[in-house]
C-alpha atoms as one frame of an Amber mdcrd trajectory, in Angstrom:
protein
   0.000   0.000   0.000   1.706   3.799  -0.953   2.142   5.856   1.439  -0.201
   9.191   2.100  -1.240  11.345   4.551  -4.147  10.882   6.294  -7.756  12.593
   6.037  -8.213  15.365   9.458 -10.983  13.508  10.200  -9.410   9.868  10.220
  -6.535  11.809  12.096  -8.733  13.113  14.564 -10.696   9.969  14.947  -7.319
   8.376  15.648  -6.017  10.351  18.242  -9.890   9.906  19.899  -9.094   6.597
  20.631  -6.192   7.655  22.932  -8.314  10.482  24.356 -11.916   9.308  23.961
 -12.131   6.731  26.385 -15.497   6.665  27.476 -17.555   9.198  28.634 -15.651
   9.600  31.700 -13.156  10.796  29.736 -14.754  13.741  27.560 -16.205  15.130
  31.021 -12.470  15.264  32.277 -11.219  16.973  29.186 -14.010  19.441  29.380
 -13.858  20.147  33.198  -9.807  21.114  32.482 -10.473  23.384  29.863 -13.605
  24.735  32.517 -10.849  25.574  35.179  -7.625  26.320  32.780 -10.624  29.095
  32.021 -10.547  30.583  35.102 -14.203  29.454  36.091 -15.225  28.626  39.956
 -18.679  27.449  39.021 -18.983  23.798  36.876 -22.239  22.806  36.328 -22.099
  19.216  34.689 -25.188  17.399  32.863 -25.115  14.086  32.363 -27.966  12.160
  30.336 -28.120   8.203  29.722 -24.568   7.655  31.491 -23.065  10.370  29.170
 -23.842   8.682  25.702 -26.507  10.600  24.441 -25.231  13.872  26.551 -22.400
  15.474  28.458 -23.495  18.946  29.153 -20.151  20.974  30.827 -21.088  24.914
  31.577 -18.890  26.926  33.376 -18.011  30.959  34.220 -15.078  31.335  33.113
 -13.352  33.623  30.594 -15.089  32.431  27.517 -13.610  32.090  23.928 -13.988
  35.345  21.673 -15.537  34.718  18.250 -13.474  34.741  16.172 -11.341  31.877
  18.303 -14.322  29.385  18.340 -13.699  27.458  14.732 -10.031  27.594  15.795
 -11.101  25.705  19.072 -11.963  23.017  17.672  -9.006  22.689  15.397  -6.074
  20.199  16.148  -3.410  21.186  17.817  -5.290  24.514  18.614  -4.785  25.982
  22.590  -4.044  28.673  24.112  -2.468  27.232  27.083   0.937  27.177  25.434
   3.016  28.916  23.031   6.504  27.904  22.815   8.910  25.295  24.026   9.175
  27.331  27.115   5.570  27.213  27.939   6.146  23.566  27.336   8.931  22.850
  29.866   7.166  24.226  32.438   3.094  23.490  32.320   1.056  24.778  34.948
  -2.515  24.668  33.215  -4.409  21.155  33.308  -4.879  21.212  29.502  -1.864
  21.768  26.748  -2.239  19.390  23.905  -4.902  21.145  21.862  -6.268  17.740
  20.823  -9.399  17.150  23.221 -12.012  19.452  21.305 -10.985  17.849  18.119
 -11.244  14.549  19.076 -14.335  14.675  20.967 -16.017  16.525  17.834 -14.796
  13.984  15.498 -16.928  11.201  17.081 -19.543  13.368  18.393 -21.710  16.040
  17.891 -20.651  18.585  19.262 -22.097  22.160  20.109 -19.788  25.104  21.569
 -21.359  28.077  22.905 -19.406  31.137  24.636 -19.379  34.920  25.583 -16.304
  36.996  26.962 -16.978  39.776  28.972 -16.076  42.071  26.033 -18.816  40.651
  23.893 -22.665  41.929  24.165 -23.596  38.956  22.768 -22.720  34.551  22.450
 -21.828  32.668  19.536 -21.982  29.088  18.761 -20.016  26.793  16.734 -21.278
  23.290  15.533 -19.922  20.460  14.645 -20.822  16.828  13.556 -18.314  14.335
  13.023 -15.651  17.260  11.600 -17.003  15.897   8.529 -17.895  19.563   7.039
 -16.742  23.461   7.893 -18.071  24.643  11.111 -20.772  26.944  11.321 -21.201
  30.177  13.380 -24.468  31.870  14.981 -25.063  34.001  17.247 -27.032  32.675
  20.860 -28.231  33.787  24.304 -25.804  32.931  26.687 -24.127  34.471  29.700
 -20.157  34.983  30.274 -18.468  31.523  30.245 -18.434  28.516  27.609 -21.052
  25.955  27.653 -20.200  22.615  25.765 -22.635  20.184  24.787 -21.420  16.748
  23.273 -24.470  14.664  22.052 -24.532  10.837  20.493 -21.225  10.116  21.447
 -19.311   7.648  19.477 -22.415   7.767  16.605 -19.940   7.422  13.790 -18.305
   4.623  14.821 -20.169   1.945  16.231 -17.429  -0.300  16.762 -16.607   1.837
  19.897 -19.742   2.274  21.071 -20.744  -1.775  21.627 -17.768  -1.189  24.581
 -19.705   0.988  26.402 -20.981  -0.348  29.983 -24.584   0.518  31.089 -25.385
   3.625  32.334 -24.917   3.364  35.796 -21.073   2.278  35.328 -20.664   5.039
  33.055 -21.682   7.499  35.235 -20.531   5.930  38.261 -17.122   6.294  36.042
 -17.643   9.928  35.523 -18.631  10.448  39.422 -15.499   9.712  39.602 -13.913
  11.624  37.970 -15.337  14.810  39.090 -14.898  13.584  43.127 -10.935  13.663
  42.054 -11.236  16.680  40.322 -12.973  18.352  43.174 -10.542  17.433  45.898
  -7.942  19.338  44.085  -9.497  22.350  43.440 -11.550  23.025  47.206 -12.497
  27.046  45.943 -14.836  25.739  42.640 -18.285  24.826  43.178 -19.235  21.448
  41.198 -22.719  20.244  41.117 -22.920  17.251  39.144 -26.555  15.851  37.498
 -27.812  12.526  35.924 -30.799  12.118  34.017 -31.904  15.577  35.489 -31.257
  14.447  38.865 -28.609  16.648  41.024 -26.327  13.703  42.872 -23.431  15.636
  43.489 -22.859  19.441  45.182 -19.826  20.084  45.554 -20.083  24.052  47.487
 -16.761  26.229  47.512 -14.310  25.507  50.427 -12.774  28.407  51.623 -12.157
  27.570  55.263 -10.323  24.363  56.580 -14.071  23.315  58.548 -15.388  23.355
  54.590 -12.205  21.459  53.167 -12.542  18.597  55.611 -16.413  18.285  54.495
 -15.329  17.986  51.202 -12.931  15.248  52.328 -15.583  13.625  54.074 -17.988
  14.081  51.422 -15.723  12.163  49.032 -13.740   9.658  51.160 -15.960   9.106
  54.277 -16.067   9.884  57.373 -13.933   7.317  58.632 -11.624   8.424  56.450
 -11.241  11.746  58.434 -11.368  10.505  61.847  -8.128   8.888  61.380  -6.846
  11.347  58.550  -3.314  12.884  59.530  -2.264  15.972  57.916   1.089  16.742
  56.377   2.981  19.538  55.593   6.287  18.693  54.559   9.011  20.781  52.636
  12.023  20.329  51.310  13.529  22.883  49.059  11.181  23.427  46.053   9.294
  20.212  47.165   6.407  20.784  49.418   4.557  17.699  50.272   0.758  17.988
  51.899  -2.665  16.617  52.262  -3.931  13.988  54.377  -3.005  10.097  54.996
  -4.883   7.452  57.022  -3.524   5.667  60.129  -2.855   2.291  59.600  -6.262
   0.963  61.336  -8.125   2.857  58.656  -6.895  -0.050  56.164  -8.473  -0.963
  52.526  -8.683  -4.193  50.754  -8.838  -2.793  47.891  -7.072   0.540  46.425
  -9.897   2.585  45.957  -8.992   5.992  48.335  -5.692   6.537  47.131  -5.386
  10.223  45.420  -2.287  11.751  44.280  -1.944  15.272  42.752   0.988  16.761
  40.662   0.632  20.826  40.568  -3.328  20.532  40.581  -3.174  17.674  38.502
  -4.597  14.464  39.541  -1.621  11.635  38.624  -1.260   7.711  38.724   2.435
   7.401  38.841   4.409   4.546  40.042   7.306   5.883  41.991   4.909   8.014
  44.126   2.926   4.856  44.390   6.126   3.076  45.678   7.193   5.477  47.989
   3.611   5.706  49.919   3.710   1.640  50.034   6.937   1.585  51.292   6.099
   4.442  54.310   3.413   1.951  55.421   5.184  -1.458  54.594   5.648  -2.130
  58.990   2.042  -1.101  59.183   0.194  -2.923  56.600  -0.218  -6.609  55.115
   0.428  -6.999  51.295  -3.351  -7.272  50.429  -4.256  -3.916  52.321  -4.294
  -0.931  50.834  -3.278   2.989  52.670  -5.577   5.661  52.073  -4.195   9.041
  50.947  -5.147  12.440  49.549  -2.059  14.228  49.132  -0.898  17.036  46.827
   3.119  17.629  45.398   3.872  21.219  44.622   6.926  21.186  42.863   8.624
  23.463  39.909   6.991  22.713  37.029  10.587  22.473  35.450  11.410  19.442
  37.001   8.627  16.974  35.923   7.590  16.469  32.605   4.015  15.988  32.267
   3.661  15.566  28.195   4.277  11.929  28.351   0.275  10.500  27.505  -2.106
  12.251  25.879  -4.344  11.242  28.875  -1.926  13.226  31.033  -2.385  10.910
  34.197   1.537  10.194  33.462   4.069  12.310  34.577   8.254  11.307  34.387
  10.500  13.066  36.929  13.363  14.114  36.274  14.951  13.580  39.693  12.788
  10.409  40.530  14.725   9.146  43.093  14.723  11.963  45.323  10.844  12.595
  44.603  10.409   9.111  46.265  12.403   9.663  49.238  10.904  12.891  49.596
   7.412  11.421  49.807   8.422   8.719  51.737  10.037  10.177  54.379   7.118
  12.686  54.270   4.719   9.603  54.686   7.166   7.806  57.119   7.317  10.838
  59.459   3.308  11.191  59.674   3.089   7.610  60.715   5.926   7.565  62.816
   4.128  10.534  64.937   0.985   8.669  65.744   1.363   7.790  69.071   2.673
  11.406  70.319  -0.732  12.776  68.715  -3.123   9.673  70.079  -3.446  11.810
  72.914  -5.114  14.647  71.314  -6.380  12.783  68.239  -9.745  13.765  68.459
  -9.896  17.227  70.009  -7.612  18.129  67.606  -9.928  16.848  64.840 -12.438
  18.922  66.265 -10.217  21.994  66.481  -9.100  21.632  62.877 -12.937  21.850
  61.943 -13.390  25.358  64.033 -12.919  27.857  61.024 -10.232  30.087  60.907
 -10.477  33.573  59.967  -6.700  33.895  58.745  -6.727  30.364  57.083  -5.677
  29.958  53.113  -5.802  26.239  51.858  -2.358  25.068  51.404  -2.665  24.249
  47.957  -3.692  27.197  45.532  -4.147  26.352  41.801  -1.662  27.874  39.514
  -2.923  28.537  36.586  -0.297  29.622  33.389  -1.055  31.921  30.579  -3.128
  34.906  30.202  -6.272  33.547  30.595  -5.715  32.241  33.938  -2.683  34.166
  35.213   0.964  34.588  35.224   3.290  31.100  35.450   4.554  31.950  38.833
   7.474  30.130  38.131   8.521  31.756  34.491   9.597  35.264  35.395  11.733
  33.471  38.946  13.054  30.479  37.493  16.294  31.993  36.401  16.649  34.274
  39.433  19.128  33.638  42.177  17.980  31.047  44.736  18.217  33.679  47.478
  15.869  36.059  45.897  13.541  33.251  45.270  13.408  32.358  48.956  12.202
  35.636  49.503   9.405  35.879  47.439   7.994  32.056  47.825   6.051  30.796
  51.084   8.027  28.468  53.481   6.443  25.206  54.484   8.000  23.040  56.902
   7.394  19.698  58.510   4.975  20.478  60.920   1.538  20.803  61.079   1.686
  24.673  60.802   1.947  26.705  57.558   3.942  29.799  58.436   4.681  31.930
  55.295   8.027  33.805  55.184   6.607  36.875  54.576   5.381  37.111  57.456
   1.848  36.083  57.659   0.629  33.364  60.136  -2.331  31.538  60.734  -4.122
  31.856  63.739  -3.131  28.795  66.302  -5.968  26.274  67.699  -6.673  25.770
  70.946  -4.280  22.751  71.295  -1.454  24.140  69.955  -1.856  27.241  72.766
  -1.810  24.304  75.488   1.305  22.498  73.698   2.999  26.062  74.036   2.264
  26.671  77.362   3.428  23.437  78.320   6.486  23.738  76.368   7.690  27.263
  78.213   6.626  26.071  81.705   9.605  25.128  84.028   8.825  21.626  84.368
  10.292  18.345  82.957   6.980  16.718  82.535   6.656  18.475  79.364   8.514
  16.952  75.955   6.279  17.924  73.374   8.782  20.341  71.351   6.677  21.214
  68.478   4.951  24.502  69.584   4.854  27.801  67.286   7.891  28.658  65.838
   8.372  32.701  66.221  10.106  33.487  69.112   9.662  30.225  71.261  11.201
  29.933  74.638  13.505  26.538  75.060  13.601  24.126  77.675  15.687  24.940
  80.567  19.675  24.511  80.120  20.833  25.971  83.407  19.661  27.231  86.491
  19.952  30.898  85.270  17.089  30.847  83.127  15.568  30.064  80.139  16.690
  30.578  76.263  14.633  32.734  74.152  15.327  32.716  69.972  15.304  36.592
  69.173  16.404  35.976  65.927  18.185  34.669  62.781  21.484  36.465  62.126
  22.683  36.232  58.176  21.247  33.028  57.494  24.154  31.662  59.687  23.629
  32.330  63.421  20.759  32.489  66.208  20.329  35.206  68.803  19.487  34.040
  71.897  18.469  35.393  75.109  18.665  34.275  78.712  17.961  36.862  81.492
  19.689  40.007  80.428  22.812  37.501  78.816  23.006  37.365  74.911  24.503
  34.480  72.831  25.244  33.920  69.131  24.873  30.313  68.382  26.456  28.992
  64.857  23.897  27.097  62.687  26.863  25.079  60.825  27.902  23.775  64.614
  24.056  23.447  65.932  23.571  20.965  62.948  26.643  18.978  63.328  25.996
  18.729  67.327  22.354  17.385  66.106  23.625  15.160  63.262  25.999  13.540
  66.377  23.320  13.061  68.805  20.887  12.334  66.358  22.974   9.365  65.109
  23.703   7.999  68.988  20.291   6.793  69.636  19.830   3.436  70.764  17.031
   3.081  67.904  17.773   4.972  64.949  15.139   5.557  61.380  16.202   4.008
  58.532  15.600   4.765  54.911  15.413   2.314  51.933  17.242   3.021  49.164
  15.032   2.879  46.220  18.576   2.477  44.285  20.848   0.635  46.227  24.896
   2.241  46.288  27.466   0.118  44.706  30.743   0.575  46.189  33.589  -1.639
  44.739  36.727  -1.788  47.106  39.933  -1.762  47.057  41.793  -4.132  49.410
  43.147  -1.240  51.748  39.413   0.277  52.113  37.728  -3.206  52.178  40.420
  -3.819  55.355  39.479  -0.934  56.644  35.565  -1.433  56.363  35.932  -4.862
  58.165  37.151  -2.645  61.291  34.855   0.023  61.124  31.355  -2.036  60.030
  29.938  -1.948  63.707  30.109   1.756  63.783  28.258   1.354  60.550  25.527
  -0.803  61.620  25.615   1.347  65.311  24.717   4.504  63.252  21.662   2.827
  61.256  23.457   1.828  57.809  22.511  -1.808  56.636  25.254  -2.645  54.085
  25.373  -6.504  51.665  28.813  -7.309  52.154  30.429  -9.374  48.990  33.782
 -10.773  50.008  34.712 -12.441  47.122  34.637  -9.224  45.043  35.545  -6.653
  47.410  31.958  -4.992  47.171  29.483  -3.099  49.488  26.288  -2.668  48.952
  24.334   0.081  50.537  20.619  -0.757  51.410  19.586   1.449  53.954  20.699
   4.833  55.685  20.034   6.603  58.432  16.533   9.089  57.490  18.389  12.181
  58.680  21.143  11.167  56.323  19.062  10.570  53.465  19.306  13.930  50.804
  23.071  13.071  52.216  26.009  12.033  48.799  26.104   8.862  50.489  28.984
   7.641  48.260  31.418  10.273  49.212  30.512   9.910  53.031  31.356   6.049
  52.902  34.784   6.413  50.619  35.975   9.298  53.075  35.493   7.236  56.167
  36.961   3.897  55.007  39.973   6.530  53.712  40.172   7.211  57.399  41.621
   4.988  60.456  39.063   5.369  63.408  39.340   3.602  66.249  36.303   4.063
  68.256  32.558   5.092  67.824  33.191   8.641  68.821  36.008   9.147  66.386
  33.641   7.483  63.962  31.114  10.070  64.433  32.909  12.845  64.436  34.552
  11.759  61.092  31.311  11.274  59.854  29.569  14.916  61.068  32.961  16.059
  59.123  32.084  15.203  55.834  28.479  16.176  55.726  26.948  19.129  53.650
  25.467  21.445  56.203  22.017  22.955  54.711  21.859  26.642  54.647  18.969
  27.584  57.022  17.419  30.792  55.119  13.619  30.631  57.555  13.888  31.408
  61.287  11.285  28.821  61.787  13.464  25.925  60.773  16.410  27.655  62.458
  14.271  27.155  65.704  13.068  23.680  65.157  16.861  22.480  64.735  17.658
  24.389  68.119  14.344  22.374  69.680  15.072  19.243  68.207  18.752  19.356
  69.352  17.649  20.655  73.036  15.652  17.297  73.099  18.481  15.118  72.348
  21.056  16.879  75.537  21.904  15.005  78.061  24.104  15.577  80.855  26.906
  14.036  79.034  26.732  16.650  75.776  25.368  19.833  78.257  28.978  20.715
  78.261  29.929  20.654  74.091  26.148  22.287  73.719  27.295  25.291  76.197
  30.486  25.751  74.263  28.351  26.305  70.997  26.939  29.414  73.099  29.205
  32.842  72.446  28.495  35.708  75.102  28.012  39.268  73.348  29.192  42.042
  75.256  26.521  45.227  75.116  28.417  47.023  77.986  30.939  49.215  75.160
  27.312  50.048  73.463  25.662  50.496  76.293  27.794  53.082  77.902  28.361
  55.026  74.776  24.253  56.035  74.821
């Protein structure tokens, strides 16, 4: 058979079959293109399961007349417009293909009105089988889209199609994902005429954890932990259930890249392997959780679906979320004790509160691509402008804005700064915290963060400068002396092939190894190591040059060993006073008489008096 190019309409029909599903599918293209559009109101129609009708309206910007033929062109958006726009996509829809396809094996009717227009237009088409058509229509500002017969030109695809109630219990899905990423739009979802899903804005954290409820259960919620982990531009939040909330069947797991609902199998991975002491093989964790990360990093052009997304730093994404995961789970019997008031706290509305997760929409006709005009700035001036997010359960922007705190986190603060030793629970608000006791003179009260590489401190009317660099070796050290120390899998195991010099010196120095929670496959034959598991507080650690420099090294002791091994660490640069805090609290907890002495040394007096005197 020669060779030739194919018909638009064959061409379009083709590339349905990737994005044409089912009807499931067309309601997930059309919602994108609703919100891409700037709309918080989605009003979806369903008739017959979605094959005689899908019915999407929305507020949004609209699509000017002259645009509306173009719309349903191939390859026709206005999401992106170079290969700049491509590296780095913020909007849910990109390809230009959905319209087209859905036309091509539909009938499809597209009406819309801008704000700048007095009246609608509408655009028909049936099949793509003949020039679209133009009229005006009554309609207010925002797009409606109404996609009748489905599959009526080819009938081949239609026999697949279920009944109507797994259809639409298919596209119920599909809008329940799509509404627990985006808590600020209203969805109100109807079959047959028949509203079955209302979906009302969430602007508070009492509405967000309705919405939760409203999708995933109750259950769900009662033994829901929230996250809010960060590390660098990773940031790492939502909700996972305890280990008694189990599931036979994966069926509450939901995963969001940037706003955009994912299936991906190293974030899959990761959240198995948080719970893998918790849970059996046939149970299943339940999760909502959302990854902010730069757009830069993750390429999300990989299926025309665009529920696949490839990292480009994969390995670190999974330890991230991991360790996230890990850290929740890990805390569950410190918060058992205030489990449910603080449920019940989290539900009290909060005037000051902003949902953790915003949508970021690119382009003009949703916004600026937040990360476009900063991406080639200096890290420090990005620091500035972005929000902070740390590991607790607080959000505390840099710029100065803080939520209001709940009732329990007032009591955990009280108890924290009360001269007792009854009270352990470090984790109270992070601006200007008093510290547990280290003397008998007084207390320790962070004033504040001096160049990104010192604290101020106060006790009584005696000031200290305390070096950030030392504070995080002293808690790497004391850290790595516990009697039962976290461990992180390796979701790519370290090769190291010895020589016989380091492979004699690795023989000597393996218990200090295994001591500070490294789990290593020893290969005597071949003079090879390999590295399983680390210590979690090691883990965004070069491993590889860690291991070389000690076995380069004879130590004869476990002290030596640690101190060799605090030596060739990279020290993070603290840039958020928060985290400069948590580090001091953290170490504080880990003193004991035997290390009072080398943390007082870390403590350098400042002399006012020559200041003083001179006023």
């Amino acid at each position: 058979m020669a060779i030739k190019i194919l018909s638009p309409q064959l061409a379009n029909q083709i590339a349905a079959g990737e994005v044409v599903e089912r009807p499931s599918s067309v309601v997930k293209e059309l919602v994108e293109n609703s919100l891409d559009a700037g709309a918080n109101k989605i009003h979806i129609d369903i008739e017959n399961g979605g094959a005689n009708l899908i019915r999407i309206r929305d507020n949004g910007s609209g699509i000017p007349k002259e645009e509306l033929s173009l719309a349903l062109a191939r390859h026709a958006t206005s999401k992106i417009a170079d290969l700049d726009d491509l590296e780095a996509i913020l909007s849910l829809g990109f390809r230009g293909e959905a319209l087209a396809s859905i036309s091509s094996v539909s009938r499809l009717t597209l009406t819309s009105r801008t704000t700048e227009q007095n009246e609608a237009w509408q655009v028909y088409a049936q099949g793509r089988e003949m020039e679209t058509t133009i009229k005006p229509a009554s309609h207010p500002v925002g797009t409606t889209v109404e996609v009748a017969n489905l599959f009526f030109n080819t009938p081949a695809r239609r026999k697949f199609l279920r009944t109507d109630k797994t259809e639409f219990a298919h596209i119920d899905e599909v809008i329940r994902r799509i509404a627990l990423a985006k808590f600020n739009i209203a969805f109100t979802l109807t079959h047959n005429g028949k509203i079955i899903r209302q979906y009302r804005p969430a602007t508070n954290e009492e509405q967000q954890l309705k919405r939760v409820a409203a999708i995933c259960g109750d259950d769900f919620v009662q033994h829901a932990l929230r996250i809010d982990w960060k590390h660098d531009d990773l940031h790492l939040s939502g909700w996972v259930a305890t280990p008694e909330f189990t599931r036979s069947q994966n069926d509450l797991s939901y995963c969001y890249i940037n706003g955009r609902m994912v299936r991906d199998k190293v974030i899959t991975h990761a959240i198995r392997q948080a719970y893998a002491e918790h849970l059996h093989t046939e149970q299943y964790p339940a999760f909502v959780l959302f990854i902010d990360l730069n757009p830069h990093d993750v390429d999300v052009n990989v299926h025309p679906t665009k529920h696949e997304v490839r990292f480009h730093q994969a390995r670190l994404i999974h330890d991230f979320i991991c360790q996230g995961v890990t850290n929740a789970l890990n805390a569950i019997p410190q918060a058992e004790l205030d489990l449910v008031p603080a449920m019940n706290e989290a539900r009290e509305p909060s005037a000051s509160y902003q949902p953790h997760y915003e949508t970021k929409p690119n382009r003009a006709a949703a916004g600026q691509n937040i990360f476009a005009s900063n991406y080639h700035q200096s890290r420090e001036k990005q620091s500035e402008n972005q929000p902070h997010f740390s590991n607790r359960s607080e959000y505390v922007p840099s710029y100065g804005y803080r939520e209001q705190p709940t009732k329990t986190e007032q009591r955990l603060y009280g108890e924290l700064v009360r001269p007792t030793e009854a009270s352990q629970v470090l984790t109270a608000p992070v601006v200007e915290q008093q510290l547990p006791q280290t003397s008998d003179a007084g207390y320790l009260r962070t004033l504040a963060l001096i160049e990104n590489k010192a604290l101020l401190l106060q006790q009584n009317q005696q000031f200290y400068l305390m070096s950030l660099a030392k504070l995080q070796t002293l808690n790497y050290e004391l850290t790595l002396q516990q009697g039962e120390i976290s461990q992180q899998p390796l979701l790519i195991p370290i090769i190291f092939r010895l020589d016989e010099k380091q492979f004699e010196q690795w023989q000597k120095q393996k218990a200090y190894f295994q001591q500070s929670g490294f789990e290593f496959i020893e290969n005597e034959a071949q003079l090879r190591l390999t590295l399983n598991k680390v210590p979690a507080i090691l883990r965004t650690q070069n491993l590889q040059k860690c291991v070389v420099s000690l076995l380069a090294e004879h130590l004869e002791n476990m002290p030596d060993f640690l101190t060799a091994l605090c030596q060739t660490l990279e020290m993070k640069p603290i840039e958020v006073l928060a985290d400069a805090v948590s580090l001091l609290s953290e170490t504080e907890r880990l003193l004991n008489k035997a290390h009072q002495e080398k943390f007082n040394t870390l403590l350098k007096p400042i002399n006012w008096q020559p200041f003083l005197t001179d006023l």
